[in-house]
PDB file as gemmi writes it, atoms N, CA and C in Angstrom:
CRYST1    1.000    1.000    1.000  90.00  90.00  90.00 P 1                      
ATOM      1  N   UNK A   1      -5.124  -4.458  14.275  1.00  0.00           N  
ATOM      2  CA  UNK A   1      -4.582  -4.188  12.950  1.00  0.00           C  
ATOM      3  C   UNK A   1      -5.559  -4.706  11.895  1.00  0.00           C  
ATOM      4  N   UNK A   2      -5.671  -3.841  10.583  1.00  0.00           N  
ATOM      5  CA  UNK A   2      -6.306  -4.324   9.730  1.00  0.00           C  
ATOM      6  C   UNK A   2      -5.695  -5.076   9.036  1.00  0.00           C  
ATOM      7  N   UNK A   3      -6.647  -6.243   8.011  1.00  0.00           N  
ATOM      8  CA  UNK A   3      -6.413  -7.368   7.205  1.00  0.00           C  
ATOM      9  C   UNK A   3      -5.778  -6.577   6.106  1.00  0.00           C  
ATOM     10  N   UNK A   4      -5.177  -7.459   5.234  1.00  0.00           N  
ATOM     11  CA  UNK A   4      -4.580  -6.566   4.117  1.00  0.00           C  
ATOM     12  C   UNK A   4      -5.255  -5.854   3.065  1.00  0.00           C  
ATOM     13  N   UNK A   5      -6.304  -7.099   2.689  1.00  0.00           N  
ATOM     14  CA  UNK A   5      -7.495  -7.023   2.404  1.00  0.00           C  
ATOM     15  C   UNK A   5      -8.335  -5.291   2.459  1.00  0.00           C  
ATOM     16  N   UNK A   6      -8.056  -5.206   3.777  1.00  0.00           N  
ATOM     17  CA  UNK A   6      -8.674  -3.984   4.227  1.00  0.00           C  
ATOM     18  C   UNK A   6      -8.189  -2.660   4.192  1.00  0.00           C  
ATOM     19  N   UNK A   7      -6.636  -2.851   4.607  1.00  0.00           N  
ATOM     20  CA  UNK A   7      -5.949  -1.838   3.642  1.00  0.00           C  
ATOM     21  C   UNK A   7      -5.841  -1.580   2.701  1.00  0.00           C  
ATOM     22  N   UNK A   8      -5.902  -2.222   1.225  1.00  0.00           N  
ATOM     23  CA  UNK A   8      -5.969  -2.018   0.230  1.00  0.00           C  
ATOM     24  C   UNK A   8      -7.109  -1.808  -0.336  1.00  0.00           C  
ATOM     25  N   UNK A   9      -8.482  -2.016   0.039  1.00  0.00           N  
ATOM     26  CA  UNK A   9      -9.869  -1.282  -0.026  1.00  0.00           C  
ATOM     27  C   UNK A   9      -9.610   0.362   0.410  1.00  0.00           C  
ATOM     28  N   UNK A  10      -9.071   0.203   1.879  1.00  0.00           N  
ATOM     29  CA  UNK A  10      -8.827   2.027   1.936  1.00  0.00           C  
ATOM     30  C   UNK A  10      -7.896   2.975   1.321  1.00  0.00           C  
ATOM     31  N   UNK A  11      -7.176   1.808   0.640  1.00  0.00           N  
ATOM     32  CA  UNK A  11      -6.068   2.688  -0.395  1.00  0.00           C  
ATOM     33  C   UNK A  11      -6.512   2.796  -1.257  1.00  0.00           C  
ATOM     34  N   UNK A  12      -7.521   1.786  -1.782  1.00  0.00           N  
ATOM     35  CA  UNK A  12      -8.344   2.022  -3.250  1.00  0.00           C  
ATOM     36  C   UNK A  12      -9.248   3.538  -3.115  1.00  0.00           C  
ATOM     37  N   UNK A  13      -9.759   3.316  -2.053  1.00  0.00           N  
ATOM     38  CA  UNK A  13     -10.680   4.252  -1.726  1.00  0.00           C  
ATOM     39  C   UNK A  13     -10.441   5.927  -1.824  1.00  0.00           C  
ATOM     40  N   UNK A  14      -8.957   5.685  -1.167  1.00  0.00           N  
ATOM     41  CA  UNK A  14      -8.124   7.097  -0.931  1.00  0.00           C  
ATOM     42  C   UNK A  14      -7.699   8.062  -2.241  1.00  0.00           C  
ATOM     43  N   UNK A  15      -7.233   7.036  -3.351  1.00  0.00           N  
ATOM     44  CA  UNK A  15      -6.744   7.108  -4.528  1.00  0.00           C  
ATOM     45  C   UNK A  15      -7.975   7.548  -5.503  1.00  0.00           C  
ATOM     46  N   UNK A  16      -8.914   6.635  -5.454  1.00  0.00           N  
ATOM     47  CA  UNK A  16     -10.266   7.224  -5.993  1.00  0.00           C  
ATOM     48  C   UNK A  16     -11.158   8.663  -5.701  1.00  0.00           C  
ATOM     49  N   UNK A  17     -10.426   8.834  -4.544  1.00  0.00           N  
ATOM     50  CA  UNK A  17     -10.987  10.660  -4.061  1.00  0.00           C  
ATOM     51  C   UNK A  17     -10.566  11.258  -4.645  1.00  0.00           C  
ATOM     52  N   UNK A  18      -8.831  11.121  -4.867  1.00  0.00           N  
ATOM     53  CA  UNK A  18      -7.755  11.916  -5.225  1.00  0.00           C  
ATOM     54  C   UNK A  18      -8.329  11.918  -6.992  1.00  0.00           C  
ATOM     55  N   UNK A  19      -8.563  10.815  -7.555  1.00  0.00           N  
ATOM     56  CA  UNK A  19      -8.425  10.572  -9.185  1.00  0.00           C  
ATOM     57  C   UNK A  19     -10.192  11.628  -9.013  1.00  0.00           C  
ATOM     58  N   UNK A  20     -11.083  11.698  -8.605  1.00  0.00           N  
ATOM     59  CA  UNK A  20     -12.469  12.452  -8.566  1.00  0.00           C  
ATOM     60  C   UNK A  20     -11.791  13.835  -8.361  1.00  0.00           C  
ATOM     61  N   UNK A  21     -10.938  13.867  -7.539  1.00  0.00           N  
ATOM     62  CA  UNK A  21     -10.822  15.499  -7.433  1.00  0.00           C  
ATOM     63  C   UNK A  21      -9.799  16.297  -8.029  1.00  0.00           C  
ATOM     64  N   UNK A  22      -9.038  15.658  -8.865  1.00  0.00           N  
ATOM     65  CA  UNK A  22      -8.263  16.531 -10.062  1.00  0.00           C  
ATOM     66  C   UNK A  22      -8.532  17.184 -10.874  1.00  0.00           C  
ATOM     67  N   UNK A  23      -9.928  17.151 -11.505  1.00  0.00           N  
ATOM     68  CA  UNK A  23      -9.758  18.008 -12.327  1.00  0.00           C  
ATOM     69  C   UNK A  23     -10.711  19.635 -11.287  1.00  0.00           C  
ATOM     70  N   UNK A  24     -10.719  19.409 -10.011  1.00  0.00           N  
ATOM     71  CA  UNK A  24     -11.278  20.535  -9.406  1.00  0.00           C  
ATOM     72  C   UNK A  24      -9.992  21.086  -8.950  1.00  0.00           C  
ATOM     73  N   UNK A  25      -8.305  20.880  -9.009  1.00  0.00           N  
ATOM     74  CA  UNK A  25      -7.414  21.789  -8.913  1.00  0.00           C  
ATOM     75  C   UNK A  25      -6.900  21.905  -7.494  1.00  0.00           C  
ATOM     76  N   UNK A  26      -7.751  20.871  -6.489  1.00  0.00           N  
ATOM     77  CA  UNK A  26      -7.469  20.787  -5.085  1.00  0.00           C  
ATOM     78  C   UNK A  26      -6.150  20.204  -5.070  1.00  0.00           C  
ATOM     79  N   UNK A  27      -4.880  20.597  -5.549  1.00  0.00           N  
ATOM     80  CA  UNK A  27      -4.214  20.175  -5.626  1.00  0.00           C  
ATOM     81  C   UNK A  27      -2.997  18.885  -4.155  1.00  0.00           C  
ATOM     82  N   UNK A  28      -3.584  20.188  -3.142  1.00  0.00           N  
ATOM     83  CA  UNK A  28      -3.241  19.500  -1.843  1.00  0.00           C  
ATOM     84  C   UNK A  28      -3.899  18.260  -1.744  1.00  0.00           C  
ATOM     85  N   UNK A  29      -5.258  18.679  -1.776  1.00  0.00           N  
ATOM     86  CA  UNK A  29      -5.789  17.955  -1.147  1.00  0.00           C  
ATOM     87  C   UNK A  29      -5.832  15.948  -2.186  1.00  0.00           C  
ATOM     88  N   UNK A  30      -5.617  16.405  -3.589  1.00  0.00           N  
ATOM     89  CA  UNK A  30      -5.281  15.245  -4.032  1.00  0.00           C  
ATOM     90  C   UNK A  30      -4.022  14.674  -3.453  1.00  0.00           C  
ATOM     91  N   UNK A  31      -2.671  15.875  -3.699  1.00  0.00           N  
ATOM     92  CA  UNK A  31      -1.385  15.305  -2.972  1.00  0.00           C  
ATOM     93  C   UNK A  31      -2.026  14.318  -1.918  1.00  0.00           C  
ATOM     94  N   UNK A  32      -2.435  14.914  -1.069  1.00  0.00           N  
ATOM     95  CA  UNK A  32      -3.145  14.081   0.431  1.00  0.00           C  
ATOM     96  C   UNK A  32      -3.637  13.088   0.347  1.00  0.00           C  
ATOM     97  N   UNK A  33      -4.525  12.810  -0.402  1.00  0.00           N  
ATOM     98  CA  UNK A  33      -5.084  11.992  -0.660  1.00  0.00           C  
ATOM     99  C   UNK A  33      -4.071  10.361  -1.298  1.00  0.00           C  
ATOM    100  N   UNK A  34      -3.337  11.194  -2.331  1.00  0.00           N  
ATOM    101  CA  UNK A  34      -2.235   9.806  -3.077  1.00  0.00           C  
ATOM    102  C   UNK A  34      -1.546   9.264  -1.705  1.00  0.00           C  
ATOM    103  N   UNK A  35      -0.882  10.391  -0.864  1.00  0.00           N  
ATOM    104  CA  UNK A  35       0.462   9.800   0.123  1.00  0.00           C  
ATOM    105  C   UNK A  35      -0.926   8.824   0.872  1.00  0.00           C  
ATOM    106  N   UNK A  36      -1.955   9.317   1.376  1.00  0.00           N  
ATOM    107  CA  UNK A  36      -2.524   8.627   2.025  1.00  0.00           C  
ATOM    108  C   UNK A  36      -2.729   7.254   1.600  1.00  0.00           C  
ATOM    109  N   UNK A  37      -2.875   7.226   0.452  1.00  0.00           N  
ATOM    110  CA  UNK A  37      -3.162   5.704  -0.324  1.00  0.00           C  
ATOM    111  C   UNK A  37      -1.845   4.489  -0.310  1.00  0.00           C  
ATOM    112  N   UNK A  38      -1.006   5.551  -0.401  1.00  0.00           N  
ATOM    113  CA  UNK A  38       0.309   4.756  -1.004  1.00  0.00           C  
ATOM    114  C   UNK A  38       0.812   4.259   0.582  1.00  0.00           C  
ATOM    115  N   UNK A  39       0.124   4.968   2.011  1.00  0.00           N  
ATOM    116  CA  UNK A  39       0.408   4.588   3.036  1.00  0.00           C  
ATOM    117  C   UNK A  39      -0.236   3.990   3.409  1.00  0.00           C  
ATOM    118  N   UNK A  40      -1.405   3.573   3.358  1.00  0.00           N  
ATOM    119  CA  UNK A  40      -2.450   2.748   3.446  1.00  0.00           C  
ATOM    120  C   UNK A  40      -1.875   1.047   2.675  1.00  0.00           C  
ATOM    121  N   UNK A  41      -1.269   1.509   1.186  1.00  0.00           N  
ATOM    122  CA  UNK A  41      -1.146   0.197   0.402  1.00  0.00           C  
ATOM    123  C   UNK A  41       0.346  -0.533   1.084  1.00  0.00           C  
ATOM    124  N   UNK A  42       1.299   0.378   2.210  1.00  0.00           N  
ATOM    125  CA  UNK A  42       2.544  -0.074   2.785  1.00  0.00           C  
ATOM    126  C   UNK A  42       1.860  -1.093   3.775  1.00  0.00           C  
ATOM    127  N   UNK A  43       1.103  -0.392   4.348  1.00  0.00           N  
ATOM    128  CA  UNK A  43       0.246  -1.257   5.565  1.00  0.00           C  
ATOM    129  C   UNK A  43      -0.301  -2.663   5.337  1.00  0.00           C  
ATOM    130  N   UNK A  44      -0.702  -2.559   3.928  1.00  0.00           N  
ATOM    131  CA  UNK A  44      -1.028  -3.820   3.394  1.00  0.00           C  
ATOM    132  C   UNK A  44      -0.292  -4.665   3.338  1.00  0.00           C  
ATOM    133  N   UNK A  45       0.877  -4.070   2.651  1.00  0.00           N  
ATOM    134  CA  UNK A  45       2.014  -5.495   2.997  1.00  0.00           C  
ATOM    135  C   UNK A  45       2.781  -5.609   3.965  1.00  0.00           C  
ATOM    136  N   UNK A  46       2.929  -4.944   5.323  1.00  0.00           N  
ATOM    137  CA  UNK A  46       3.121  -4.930   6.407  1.00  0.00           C  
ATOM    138  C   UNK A  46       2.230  -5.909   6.819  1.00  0.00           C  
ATOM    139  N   UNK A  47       0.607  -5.869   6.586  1.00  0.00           N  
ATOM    140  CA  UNK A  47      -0.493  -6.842   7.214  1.00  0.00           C  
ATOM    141  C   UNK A  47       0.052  -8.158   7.104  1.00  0.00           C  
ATOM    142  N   UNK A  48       0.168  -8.051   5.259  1.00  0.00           N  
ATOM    143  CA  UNK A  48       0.490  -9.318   4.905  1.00  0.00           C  
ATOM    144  C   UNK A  48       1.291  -9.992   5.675  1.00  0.00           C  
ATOM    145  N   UNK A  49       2.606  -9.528   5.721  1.00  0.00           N  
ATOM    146  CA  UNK A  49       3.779 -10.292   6.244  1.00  0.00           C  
ATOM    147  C   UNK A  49       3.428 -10.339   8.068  1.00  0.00           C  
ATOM    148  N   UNK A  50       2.564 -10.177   8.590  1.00  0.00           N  
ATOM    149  CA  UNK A  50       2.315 -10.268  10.175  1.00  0.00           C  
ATOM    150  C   UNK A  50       1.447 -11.760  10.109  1.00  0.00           C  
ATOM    151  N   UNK A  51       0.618 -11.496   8.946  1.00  0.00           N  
ATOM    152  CA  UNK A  51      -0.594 -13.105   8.650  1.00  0.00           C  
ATOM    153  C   UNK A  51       0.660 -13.893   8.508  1.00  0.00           C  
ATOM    154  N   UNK A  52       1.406 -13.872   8.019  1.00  0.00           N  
ATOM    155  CA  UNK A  52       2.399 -14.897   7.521  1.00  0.00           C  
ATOM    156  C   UNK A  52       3.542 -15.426   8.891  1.00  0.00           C  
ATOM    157  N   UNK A  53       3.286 -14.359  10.417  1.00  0.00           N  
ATOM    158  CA  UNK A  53       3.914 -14.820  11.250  1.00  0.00           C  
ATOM    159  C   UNK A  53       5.231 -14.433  11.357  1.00  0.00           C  
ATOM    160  N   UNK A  54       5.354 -12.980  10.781  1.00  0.00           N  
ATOM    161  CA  UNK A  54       6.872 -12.937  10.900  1.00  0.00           C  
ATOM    162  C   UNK A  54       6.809 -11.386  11.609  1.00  0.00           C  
ATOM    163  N   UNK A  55       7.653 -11.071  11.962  1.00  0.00           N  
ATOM    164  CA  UNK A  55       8.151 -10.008  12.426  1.00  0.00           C  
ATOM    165  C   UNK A  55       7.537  -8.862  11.563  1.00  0.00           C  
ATOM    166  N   UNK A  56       7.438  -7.566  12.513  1.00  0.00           N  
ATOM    167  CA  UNK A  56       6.799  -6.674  11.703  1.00  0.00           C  
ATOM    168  C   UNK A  56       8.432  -5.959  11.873  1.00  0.00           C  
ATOM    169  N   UNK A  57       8.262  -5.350  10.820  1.00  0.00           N  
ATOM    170  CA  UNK A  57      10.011  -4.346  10.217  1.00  0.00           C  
ATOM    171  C   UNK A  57       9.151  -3.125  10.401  1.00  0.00           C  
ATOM    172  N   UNK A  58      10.252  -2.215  10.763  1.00  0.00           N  
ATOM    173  CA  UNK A  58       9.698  -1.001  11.169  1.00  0.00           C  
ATOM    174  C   UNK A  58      10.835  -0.304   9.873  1.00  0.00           C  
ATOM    175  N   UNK A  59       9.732   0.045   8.389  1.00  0.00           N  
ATOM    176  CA  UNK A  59      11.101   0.276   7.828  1.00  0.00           C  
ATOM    177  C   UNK A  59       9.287   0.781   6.381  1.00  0.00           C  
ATOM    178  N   UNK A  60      10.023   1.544   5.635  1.00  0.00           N  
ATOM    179  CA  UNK A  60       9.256   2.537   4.460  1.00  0.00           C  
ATOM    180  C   UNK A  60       9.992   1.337   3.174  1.00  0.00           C  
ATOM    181  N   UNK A  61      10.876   0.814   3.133  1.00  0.00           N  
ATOM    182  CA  UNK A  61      11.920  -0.025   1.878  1.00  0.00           C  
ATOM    183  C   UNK A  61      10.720  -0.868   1.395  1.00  0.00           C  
ATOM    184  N   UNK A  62      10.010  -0.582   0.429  1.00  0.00           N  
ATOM    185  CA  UNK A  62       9.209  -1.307  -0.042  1.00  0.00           C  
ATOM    186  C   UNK A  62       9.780  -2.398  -0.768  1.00  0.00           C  
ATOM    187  N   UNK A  63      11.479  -2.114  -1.765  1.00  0.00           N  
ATOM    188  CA  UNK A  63      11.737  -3.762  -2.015  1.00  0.00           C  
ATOM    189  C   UNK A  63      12.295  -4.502  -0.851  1.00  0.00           C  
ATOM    190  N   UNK A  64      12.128  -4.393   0.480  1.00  0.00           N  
ATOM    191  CA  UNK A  64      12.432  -5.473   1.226  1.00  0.00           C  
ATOM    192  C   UNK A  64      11.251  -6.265   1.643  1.00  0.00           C  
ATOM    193  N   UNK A  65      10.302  -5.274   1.722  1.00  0.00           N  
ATOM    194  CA  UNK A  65       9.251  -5.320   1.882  1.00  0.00           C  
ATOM    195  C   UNK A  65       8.234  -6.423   1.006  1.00  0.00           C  
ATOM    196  N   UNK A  66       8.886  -5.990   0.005  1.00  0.00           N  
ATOM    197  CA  UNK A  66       8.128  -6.689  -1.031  1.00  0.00           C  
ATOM    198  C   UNK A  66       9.365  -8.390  -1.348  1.00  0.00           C  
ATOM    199  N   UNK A  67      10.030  -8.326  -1.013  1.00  0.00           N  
ATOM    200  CA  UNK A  67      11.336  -9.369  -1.096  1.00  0.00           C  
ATOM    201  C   UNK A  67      10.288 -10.721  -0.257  1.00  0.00           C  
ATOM    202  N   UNK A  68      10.175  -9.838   1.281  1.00  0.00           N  
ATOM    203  CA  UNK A  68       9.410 -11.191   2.422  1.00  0.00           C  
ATOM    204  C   UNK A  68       8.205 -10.769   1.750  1.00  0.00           C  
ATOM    205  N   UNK A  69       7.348 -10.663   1.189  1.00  0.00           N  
ATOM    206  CA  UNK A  69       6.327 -10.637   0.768  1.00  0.00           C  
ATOM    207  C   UNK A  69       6.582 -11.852  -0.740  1.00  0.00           C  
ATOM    208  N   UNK A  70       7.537 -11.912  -1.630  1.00  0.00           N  
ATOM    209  CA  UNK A  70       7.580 -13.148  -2.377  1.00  0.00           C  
ATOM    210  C   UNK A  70       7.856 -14.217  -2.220  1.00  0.00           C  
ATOM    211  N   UNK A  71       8.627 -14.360  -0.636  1.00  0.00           N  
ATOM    212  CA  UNK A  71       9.055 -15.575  -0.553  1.00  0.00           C  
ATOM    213  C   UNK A  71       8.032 -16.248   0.202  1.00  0.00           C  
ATOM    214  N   UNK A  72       6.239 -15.593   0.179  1.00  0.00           N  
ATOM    215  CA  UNK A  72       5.401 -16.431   0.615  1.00  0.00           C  
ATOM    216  C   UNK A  72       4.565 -16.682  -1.123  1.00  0.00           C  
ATOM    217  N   UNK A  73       4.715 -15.368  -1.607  1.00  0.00           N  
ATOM    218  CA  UNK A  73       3.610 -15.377  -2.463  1.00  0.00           C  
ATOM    219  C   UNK A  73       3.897 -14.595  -3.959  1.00  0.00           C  
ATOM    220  N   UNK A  74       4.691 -15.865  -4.427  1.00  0.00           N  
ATOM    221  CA  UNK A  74       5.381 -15.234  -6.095  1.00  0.00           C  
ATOM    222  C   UNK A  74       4.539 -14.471  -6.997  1.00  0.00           C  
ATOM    223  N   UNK A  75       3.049 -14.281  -6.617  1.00  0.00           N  
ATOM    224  CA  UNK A  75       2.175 -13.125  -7.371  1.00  0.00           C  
ATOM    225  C   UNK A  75       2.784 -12.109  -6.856  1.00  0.00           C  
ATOM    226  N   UNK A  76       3.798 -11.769  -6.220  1.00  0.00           N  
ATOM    227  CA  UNK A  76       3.965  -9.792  -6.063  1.00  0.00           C  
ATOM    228  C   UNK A  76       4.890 -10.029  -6.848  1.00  0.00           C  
ATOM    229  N   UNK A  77       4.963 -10.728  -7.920  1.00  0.00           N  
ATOM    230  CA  UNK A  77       6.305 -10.383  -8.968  1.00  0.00           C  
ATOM    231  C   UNK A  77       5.489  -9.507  -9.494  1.00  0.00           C  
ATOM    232  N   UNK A  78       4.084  -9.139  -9.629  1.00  0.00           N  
ATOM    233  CA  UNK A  78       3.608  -7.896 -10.206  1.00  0.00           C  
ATOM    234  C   UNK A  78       4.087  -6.772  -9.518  1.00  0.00           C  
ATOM    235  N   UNK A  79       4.009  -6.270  -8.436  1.00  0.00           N  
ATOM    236  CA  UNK A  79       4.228  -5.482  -7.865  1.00  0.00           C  
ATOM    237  C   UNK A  79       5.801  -4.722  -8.096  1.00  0.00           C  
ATOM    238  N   UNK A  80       6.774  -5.507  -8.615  1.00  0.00           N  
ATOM    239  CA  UNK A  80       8.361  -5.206  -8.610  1.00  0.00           C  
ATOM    240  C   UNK A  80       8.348  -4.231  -9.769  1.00  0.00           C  
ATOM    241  N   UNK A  81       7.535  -4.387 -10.242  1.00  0.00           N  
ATOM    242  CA  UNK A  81       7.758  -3.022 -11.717  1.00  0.00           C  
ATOM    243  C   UNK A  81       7.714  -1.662 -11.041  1.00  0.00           C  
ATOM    244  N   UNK A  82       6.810  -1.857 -10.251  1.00  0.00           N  
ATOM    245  CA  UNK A  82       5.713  -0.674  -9.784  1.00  0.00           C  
ATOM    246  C   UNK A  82       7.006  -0.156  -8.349  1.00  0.00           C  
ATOM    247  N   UNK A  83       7.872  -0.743  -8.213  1.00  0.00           N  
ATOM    248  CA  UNK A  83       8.517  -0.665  -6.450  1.00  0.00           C  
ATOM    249  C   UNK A  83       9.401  -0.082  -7.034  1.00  0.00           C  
TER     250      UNK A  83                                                      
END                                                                             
C-alpha cells in the first residue's frame, strides 16, 4: 500500500491532467481523470488511518472517514468544508 503522502501526489497529479485538458473538450476523459483523483485522495485517508494502526473500513463515507482521521490529527478540520 501506498503512503498517504503518495496518494495525494497521484491525486494531485490526476486532477492536474484533468484541469490541462478542459479547455480541449475531452470531456470524458477529464470526468476520468477528477473520479480518478478524488479516488486516489480516499486512499489517502484510508493510508492515513492504517499508519495510525487501526482497522481499514471498507466504506466510500468520507465523514467517517474523515471523523477517525481527526481524532489523530485536528488539521482535517480543513477538510470538513470540502466533505
Amino acid at each position: 500500500m501506498h503512503r498517504p503522502d503518495e496518494w495525494l501526489r497521484i491525486a494531485k497529479e490526476d486532477l492536474a491532467v484533468a484541469k490541462a485538458i478542459l479547455n480541449l473538450e475531452f470531456f470524458a476523459t477529464v470526468t476520468y481523470h477528477c473520479q480518478q483523483s478524488s479516488e486516489k485522495a480516499l486512499k489517502a485517508l484510508k493510508a492515513y488511518i492504517v499508519v495510525k494502526n487501526q482497522p481499514i473500513l471498507k466504506t466510500h463515507d468520507l465523514e467517517k472517514l474523515l471523523e477517525i482521521c481527526l481524532s489523530f490529527d485536528k488539521n482535517f478540520i480543513k477538510l470538513s468544508k470540502i466533505a
